[in-house]
N, CA, C and O atoms as a MOPAC input file, in Angstrom:
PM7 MOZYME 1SCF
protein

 N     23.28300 1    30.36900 1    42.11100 1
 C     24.16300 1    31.33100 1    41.46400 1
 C     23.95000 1    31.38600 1    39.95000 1
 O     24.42800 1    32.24800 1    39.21200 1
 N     23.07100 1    30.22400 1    39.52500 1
 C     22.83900 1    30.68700 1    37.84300 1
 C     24.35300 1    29.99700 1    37.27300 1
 O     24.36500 1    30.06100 1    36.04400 1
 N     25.46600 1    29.43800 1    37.75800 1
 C     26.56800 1    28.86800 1    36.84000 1
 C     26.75500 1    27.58100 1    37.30600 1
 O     26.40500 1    26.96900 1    38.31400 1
 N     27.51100 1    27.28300 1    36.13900 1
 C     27.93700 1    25.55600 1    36.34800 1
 C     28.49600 1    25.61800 1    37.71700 1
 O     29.27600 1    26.46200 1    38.15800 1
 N     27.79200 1    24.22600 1    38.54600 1
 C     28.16100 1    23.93100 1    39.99100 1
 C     29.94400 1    23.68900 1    40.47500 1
 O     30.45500 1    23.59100 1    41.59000 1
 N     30.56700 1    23.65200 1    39.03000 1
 C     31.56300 1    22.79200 1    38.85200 1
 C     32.71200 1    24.13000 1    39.18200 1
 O     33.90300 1    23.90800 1    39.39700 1
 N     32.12800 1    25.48000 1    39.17600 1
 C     32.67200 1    26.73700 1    39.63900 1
 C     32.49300 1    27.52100 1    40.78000 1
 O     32.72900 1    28.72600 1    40.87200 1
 N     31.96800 1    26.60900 1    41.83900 1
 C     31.56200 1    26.90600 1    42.99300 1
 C     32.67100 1    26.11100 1    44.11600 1
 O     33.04500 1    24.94000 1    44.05700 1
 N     33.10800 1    27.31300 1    45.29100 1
 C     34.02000 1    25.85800 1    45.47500 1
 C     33.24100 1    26.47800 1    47.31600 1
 O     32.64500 1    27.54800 1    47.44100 1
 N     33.38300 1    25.89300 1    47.99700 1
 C     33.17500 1    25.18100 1    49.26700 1
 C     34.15300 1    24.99700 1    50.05900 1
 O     34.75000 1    23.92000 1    50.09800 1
 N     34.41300 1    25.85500 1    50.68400 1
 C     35.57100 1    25.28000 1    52.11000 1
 C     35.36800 1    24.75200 1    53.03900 1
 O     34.60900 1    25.30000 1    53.83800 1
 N     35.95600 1    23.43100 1    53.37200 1
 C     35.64600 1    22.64600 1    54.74100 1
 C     35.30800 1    23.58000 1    55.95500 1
 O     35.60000 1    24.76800 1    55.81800 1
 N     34.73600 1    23.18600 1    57.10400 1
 C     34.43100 1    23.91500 1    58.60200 1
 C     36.22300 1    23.91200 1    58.77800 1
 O     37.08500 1    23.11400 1    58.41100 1
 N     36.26900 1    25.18400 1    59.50400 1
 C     38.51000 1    24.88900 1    60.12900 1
 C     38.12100 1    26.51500 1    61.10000 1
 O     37.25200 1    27.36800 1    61.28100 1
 N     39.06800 1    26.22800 1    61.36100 1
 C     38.97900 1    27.00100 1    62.74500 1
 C     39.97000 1    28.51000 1    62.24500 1
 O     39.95300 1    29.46200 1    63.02600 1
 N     40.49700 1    28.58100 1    61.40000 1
 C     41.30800 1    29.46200 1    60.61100 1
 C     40.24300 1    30.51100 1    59.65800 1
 O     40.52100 1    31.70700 1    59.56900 1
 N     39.41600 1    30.12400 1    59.19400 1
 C     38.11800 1    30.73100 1    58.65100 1
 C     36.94000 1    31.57100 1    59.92600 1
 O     36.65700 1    32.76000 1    60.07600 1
 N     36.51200 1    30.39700 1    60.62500 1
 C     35.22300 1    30.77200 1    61.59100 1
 C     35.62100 1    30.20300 1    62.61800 1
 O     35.90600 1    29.00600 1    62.64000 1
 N     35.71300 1    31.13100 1    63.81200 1
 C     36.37500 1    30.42900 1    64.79100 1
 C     35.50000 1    30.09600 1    65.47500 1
 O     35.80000 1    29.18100 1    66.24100 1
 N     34.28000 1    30.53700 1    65.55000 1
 C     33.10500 1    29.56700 1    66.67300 1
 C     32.44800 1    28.89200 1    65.71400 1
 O     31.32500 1    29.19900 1    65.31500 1
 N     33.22900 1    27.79100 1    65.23700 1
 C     32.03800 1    27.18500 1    64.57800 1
 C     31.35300 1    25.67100 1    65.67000 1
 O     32.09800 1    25.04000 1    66.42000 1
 N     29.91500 1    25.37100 1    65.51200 1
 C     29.57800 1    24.36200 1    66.54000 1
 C     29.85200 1    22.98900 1    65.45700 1
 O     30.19100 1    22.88500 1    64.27800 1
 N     29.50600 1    22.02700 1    66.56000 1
 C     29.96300 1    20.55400 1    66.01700 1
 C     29.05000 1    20.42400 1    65.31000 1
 O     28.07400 1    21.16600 1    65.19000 1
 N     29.32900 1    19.31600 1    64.69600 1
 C     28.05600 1    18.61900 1    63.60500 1
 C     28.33600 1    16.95200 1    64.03800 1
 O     29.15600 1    16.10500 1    64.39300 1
 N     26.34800 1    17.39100 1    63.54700 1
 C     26.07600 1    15.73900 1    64.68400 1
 C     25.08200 1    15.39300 1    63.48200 1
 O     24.51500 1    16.43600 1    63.15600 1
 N     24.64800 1    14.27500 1    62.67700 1
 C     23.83600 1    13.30000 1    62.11000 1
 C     23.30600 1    14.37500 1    61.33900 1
 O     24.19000 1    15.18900 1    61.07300 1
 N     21.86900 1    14.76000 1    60.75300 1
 C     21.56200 1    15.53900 1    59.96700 1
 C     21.60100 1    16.99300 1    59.93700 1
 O     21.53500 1    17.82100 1    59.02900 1
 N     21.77300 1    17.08100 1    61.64300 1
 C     21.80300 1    18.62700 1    62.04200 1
 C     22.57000 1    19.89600 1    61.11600 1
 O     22.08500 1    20.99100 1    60.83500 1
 N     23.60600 1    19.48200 1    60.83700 1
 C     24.85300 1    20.48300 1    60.36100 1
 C     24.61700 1    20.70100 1    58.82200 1
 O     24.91000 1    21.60900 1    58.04500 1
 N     23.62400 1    18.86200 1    58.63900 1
 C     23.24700 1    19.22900 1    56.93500 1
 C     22.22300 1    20.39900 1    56.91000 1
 O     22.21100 1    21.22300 1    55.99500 1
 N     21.72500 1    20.41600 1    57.52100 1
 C     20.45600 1    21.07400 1    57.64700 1
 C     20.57500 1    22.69000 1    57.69900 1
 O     20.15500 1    23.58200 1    56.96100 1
 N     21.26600 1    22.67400 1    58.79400 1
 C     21.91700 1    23.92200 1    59.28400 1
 C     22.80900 1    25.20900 1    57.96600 1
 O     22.52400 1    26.33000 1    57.54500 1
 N     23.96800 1    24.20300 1    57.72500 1
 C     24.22400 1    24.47000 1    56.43600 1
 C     24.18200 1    24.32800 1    55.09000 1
 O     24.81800 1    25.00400 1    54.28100 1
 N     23.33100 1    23.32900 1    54.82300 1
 C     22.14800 1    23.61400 1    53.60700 1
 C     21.83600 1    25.51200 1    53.56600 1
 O     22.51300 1    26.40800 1    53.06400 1
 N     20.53100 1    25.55400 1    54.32600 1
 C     20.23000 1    26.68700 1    54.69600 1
 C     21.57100 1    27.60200 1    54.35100 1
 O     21.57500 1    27.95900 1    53.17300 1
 N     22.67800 1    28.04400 1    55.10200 1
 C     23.53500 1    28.91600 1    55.07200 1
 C     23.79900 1    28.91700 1    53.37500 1
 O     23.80600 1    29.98100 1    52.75500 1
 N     23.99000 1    27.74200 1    52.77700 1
 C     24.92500 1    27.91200 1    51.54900 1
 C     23.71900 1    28.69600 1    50.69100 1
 O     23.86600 1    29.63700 1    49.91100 1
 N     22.40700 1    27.97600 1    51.10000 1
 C     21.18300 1    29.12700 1    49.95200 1
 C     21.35400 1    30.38400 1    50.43600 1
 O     21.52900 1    31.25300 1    49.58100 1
 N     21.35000 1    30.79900 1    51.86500 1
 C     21.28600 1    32.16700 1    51.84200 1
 C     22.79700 1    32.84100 1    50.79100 1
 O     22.67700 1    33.67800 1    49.89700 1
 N     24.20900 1    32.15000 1    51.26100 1
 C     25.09200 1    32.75700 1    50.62600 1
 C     25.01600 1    33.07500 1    49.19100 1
 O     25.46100 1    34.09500 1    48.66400 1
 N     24.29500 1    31.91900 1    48.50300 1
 C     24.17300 1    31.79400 1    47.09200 1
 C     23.60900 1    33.01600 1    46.65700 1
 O     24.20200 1    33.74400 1    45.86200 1
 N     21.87000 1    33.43500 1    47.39600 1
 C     21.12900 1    34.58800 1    47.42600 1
 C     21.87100 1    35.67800 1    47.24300 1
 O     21.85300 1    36.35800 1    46.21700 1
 N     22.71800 1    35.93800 1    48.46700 1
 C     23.88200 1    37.50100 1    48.34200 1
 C     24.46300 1    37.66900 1    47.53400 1
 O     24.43200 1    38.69300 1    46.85200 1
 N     25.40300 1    36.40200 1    47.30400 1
 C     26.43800 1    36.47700 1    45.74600 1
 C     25.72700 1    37.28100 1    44.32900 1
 O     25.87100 1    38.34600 1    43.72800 1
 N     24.92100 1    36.09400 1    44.23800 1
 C     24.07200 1    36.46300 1    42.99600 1
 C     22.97200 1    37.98300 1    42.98700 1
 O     22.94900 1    38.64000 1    41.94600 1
 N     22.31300 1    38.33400 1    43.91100 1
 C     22.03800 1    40.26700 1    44.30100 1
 C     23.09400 1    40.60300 1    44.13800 1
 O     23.20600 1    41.00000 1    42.97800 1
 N     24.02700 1    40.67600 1    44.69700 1
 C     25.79100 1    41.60800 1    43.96000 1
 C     25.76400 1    41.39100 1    42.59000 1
 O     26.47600 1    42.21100 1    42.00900 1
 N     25.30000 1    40.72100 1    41.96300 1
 C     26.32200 1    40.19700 1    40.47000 1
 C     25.27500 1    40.83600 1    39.75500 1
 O     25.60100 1    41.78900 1    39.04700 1
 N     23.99500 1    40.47600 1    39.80200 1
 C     22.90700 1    41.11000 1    38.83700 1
 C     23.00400 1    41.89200 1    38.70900 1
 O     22.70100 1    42.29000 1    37.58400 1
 N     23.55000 1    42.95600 1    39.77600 1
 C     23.46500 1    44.59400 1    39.96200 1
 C     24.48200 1    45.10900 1    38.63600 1
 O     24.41200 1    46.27400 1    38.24500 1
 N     25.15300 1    44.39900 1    38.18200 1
 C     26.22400 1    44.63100 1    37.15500 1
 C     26.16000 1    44.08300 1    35.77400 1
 O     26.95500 1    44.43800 1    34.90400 1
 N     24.82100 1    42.86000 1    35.49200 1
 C     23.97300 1    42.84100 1    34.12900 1
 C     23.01800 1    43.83000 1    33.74600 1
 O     21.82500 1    43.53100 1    33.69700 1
 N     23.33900 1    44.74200 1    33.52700 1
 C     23.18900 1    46.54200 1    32.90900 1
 C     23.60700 1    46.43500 1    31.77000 1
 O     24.74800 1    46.05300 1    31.51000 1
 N     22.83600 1    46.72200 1    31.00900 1
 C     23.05800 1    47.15900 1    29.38200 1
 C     23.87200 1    46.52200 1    28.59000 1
 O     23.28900 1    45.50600 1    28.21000 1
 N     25.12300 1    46.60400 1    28.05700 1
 C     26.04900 1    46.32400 1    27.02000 1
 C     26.47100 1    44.87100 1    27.72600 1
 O     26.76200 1    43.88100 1    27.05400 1
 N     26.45900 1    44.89500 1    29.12200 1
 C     27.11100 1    43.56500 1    29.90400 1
 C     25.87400 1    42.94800 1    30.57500 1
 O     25.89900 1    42.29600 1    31.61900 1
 N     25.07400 1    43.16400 1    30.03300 1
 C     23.63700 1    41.87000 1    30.34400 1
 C     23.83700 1    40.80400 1    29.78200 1
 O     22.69400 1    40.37900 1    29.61500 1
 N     24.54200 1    40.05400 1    29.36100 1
 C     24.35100 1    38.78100 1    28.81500 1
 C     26.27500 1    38.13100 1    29.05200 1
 O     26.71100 1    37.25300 1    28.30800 1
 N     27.06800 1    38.70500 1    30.06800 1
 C     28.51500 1    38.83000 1    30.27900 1
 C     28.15300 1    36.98000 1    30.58500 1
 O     27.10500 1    36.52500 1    31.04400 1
 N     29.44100 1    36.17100 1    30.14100 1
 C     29.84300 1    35.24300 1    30.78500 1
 C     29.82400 1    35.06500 1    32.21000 1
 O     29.76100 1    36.07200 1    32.91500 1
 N     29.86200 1    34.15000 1    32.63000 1
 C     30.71400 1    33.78000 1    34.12100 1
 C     31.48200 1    34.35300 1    34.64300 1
 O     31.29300 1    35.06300 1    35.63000 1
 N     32.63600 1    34.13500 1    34.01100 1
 C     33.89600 1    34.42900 1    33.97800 1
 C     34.28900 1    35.64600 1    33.73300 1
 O     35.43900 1    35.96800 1    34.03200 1
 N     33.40800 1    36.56100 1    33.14200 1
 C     33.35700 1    38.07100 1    32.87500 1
 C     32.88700 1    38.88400 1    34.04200 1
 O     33.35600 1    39.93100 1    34.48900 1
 N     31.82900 1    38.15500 1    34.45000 1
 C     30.98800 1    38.86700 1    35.10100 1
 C     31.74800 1    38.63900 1    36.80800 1
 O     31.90700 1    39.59600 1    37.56600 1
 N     32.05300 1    37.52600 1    37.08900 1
 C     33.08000 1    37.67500 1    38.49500 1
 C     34.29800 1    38.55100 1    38.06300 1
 O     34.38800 1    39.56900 1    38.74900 1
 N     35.20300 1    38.42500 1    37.15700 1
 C     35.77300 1    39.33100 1    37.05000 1
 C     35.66700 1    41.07900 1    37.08800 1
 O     36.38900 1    41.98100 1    37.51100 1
 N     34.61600 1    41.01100 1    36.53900 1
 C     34.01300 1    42.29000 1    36.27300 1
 C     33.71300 1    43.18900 1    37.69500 1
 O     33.91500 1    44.39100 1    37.87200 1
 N     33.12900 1    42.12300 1    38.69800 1
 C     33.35400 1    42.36700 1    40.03500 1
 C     34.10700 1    42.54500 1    41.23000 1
 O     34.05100 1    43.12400 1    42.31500 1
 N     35.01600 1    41.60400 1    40.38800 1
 C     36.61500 1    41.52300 1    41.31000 1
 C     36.79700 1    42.88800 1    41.26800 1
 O     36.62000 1    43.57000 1    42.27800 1
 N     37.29100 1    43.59700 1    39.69800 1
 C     37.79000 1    45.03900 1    39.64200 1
 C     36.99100 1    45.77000 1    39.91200 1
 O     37.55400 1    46.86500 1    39.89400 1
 N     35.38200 1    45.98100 1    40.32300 1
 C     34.85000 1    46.84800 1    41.02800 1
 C     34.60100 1    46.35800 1    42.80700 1
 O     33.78600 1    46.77400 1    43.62900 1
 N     35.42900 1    45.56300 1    42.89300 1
 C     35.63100 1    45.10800 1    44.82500 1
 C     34.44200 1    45.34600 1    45.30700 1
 O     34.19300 1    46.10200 1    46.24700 1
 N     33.44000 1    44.51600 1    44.48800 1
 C     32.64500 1    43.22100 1    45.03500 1
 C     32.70300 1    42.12900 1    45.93700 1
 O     33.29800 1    41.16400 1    45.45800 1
 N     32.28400 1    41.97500 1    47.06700 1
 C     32.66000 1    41.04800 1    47.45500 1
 C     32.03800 1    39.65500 1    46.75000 1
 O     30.85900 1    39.53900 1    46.41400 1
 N     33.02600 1    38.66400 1    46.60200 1
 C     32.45300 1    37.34300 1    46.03000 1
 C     32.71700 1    36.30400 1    47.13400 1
 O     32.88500 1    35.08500 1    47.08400 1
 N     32.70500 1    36.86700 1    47.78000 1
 C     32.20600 1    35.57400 1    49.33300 1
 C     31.07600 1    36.30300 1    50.16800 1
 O     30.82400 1    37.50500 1    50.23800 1
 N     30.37000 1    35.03800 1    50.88100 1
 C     29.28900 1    35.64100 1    51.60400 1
 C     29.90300 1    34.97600 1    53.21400 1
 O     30.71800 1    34.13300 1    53.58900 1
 N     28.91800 1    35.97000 1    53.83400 1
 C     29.16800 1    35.61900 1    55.51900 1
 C     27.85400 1    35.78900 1    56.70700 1
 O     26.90700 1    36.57400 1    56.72800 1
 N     28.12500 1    35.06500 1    57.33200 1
 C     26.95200 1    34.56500 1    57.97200 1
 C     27.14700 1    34.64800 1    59.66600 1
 O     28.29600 1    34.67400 1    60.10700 1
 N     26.32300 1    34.67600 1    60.32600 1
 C     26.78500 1    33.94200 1    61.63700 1
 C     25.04900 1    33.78100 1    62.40500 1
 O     24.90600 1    33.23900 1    63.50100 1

């Protein structure tokens, strides 16, 4: 995503989010979702660039998700 990791947040597996999610067994699930979180990272960040254009090419963090919020961007990714 290009920002401090420390602004990324991560929701546990729950059944309230993804309801088929499969078990996780020894490295499998790292593996599995490793993978998922790069692809999500990929989508996020294609949405966001699309909006470092001209006067707001160099926007903060914090500008630039915002900036997206009010044009209803999505800032979550989804997978299955």
């Amino acid at each position: 995503l290009r920002c401090n990791v420390n602004l990324v947040r991560i929701s546990e597996t729950s059944t309230d989010k993804v309801a088929n999610t499969s078990p996780t067994a020894a490295s499998a699930s790292s593996d599995l979702n490793g993978m998922a979180i790069r692809i999500a990272c990929e989508q996020i960040r294609e949405r966001l660039d699309k909006l470092l254009v001209g006067d707001d090419a160099h926007l903060s963090w914090k500008d630039l998700v915002k900036k997206a919020y009010f044009l209803r961007i999505d800032l979550s990714a989804h997978g299955f």
